[in-house]
Each structure stands twice: as C-alpha cells, then as structure tokens.
PASEBA-1860 file (N, C-alpha, C; in nm, 3 decimals):
! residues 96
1> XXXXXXXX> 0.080/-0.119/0.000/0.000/0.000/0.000/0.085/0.126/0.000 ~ 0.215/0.167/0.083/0.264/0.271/0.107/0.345/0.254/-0.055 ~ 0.398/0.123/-0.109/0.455/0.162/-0.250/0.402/0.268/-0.299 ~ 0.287/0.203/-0.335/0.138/0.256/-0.416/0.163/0.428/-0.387 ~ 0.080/0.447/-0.315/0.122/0.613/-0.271/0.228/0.636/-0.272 ~ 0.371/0.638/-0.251/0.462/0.692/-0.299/0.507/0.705/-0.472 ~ 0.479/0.615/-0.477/0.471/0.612/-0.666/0.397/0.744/-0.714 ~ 0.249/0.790/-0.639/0.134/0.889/-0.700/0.224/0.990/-0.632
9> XXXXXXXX> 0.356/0.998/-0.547/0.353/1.151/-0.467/0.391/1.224/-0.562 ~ 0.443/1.386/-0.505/0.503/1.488/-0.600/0.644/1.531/-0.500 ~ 0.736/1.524/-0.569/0.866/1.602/-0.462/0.989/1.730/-0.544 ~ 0.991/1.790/-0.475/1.078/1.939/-0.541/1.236/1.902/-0.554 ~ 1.268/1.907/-0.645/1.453/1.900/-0.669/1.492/2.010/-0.670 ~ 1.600/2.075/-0.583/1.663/2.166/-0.642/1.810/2.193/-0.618 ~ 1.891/2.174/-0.745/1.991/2.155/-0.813/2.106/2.301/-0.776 ~ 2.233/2.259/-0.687/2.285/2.421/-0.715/2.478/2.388/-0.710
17> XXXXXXXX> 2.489/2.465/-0.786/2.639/2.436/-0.807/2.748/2.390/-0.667 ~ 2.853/2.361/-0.655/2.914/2.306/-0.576/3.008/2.439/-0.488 ~ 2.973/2.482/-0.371/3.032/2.586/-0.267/2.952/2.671/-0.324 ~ 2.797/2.665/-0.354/2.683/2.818/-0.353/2.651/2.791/-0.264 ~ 2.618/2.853/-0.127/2.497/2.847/-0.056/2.387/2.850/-0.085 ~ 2.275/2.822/-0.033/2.096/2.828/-0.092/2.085/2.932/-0.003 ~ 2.021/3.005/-0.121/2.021/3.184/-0.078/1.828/3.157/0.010 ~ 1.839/3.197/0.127/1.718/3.185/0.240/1.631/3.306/0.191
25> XXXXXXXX> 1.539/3.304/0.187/1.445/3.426/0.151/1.436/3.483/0.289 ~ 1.426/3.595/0.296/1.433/3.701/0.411/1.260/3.705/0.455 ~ 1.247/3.691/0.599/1.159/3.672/0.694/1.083/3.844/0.723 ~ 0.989/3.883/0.667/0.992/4.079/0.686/0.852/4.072/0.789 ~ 0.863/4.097/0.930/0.752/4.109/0.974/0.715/4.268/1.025 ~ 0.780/4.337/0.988/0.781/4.529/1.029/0.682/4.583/0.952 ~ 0.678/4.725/0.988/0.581/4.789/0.958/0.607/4.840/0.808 ~ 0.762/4.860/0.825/0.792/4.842/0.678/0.739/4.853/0.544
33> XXXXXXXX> 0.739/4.654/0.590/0.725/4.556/0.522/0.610/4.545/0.459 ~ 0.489/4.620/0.581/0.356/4.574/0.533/0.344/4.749/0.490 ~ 0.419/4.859/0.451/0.404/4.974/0.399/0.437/4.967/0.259 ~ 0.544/4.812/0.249/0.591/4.815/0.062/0.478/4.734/0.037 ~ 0.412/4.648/0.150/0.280/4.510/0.002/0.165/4.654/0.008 ~ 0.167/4.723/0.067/0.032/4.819/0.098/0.105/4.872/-0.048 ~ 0.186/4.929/-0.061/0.277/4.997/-0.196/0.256/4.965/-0.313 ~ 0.271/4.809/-0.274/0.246/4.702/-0.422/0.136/4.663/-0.485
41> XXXXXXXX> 0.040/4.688/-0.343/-0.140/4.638/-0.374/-0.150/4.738/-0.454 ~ -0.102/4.891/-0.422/-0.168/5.000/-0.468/-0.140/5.002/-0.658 ~ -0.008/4.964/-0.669/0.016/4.958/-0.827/-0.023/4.878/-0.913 ~ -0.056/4.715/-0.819/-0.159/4.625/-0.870/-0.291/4.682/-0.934 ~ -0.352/4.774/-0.811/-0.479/4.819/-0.829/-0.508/4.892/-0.942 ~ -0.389/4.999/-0.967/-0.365/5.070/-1.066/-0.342/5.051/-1.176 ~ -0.287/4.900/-1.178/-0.267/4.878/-1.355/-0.391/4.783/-1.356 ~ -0.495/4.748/-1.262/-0.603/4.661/-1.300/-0.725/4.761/-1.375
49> XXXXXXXX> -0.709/4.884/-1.330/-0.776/5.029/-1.290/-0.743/5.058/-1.492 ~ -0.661/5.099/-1.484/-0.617/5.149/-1.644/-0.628/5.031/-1.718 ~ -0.600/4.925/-1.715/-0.613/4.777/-1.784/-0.770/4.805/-1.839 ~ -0.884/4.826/-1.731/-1.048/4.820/-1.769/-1.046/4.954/-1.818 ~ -1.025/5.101/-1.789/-1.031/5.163/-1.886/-1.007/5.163/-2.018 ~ -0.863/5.094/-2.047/-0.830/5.084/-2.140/-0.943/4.976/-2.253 ~ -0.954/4.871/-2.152/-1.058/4.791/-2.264/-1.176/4.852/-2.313 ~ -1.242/4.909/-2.200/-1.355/4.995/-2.240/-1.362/5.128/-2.311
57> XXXXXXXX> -1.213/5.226/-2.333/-1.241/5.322/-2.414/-1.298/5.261/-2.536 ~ -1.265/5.197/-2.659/-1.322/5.175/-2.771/-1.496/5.182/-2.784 ~ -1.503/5.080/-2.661/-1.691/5.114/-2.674/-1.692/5.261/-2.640 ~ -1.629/5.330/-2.523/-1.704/5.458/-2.550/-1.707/5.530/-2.644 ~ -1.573/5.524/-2.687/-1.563/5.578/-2.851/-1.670/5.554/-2.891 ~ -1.732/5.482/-2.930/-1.825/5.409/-3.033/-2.014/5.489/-2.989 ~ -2.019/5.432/-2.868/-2.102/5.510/-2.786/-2.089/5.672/-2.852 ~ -2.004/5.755/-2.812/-2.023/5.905/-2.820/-2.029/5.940/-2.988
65> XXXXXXXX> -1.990/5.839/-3.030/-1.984/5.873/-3.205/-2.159/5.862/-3.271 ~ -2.221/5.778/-3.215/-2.312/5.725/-3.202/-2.394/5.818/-3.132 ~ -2.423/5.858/-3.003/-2.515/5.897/-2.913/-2.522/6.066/-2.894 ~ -2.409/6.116/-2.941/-2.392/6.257/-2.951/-2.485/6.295/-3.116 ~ -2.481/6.292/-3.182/-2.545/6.305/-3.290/-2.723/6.294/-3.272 ~ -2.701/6.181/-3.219/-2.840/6.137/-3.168/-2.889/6.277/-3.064 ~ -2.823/6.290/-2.993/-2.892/6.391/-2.885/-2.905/6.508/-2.977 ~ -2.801/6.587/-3.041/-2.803/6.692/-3.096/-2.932/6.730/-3.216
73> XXXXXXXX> -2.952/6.561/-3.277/-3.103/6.598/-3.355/-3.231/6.559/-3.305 ~ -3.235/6.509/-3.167/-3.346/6.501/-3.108/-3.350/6.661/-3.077 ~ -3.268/6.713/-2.990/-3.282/6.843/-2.922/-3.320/7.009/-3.028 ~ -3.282/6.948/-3.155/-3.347/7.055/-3.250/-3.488/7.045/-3.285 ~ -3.508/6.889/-3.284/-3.655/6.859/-3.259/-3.725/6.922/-3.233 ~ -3.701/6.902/-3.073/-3.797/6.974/-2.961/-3.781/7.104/-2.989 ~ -3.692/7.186/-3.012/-3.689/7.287/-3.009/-3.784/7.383/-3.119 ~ -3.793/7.274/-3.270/-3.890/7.373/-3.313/-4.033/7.339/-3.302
81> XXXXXXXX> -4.060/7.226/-3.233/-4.212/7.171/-3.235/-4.268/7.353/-3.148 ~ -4.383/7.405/-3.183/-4.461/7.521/-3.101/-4.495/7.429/-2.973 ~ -4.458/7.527/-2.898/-4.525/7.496/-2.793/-4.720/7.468/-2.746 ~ -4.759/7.406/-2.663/-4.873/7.350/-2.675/-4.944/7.518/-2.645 ~ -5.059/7.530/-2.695/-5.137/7.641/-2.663/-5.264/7.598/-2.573 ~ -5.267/7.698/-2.465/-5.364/7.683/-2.348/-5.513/7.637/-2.429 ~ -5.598/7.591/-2.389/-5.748/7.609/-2.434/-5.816/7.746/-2.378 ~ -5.895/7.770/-2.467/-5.958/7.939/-2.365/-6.119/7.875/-2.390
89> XXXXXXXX> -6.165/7.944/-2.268/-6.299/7.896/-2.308/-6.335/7.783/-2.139 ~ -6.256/7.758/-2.080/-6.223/7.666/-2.021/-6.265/7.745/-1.898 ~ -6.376/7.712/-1.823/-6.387/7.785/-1.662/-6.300/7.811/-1.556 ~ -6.225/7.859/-1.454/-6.143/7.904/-1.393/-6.162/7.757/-1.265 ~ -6.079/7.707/-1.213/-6.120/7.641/-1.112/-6.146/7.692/-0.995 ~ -6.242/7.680/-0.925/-6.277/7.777/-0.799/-6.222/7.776/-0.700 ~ -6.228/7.853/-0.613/-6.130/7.904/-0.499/-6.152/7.854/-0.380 ~ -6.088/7.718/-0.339/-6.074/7.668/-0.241/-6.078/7.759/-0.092
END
C-alpha cells in the first residue's frame, strides 16, 4: 500500500552548483514591510484600474460617435415643435 502512494507523490529538486549556498528568503515582519505590500497592492490596483479603462475606451468611442449626434437631432426637434397652446374657453377652477 505505502509503495502505491509513494509512486502517485510529488517532490521538489533543487539543483545548485558546488560551494553556492541556498540563498534563504528574508523573513519581513515590520511595519515596513507591510508599507511596501500596501505599496504594491496599490500599483496592482492601478494597472487593473487602467487595464479596464483601457478595454472599455473603444466602446465609448463608439457610444459618443453614435449617441452625440443622436442627442443633438433630437434636441433641434424639440426645439422647433410650437409649444402647446392653453385652451380658452375653459372655466377658472374655484377658490378653495
């Protein structure tokens, strides 16, 4: 049984020339430390930030090429329809 499972395991090699030391990754628990990942989140954020602008300018392009025109000949529209004229003839409503 233990063959068996050792056969399915997974194990890490790692290979380094003869008189290198294995360089230890440095342990950072300071305030530092958590002022450069606060640093790093922030530039993350920032290229995720411009990344979606960036995808989405084209539609707006497309949008304002599109929707500006549109507004500008609705709004001449309205502008020359006459305005509605009162009815006359029409009794006054009485005085509460």
């Amino acid at each position: 049984m233990l063959s068996d499972s050792a056969a399915l395991s997974t194990f890490t090699v790692s290979l380094q020339p003869k008189g290198v030391a294995a360089v230890q990754p440095k342990q950072h628990n300071g305030f530092v430390d958590g002022l450069l990942g606060g640093w790093h989140a922030l530039g993350a954020s920032a290229k995720v930030l411009v990344t979606v602008v960036g995808a989405l300018l084209p539609f707006a392009i497309l949008f304002a090429l599109v929707l500006v025109p549109l507004v500008v000949v609705l709004r001449r529209r309205a502008a020359r329809r006459p305005a509605p004229v009162p009815t006359q003839g029409l009794p006054a409503a009485p005085p509460v």
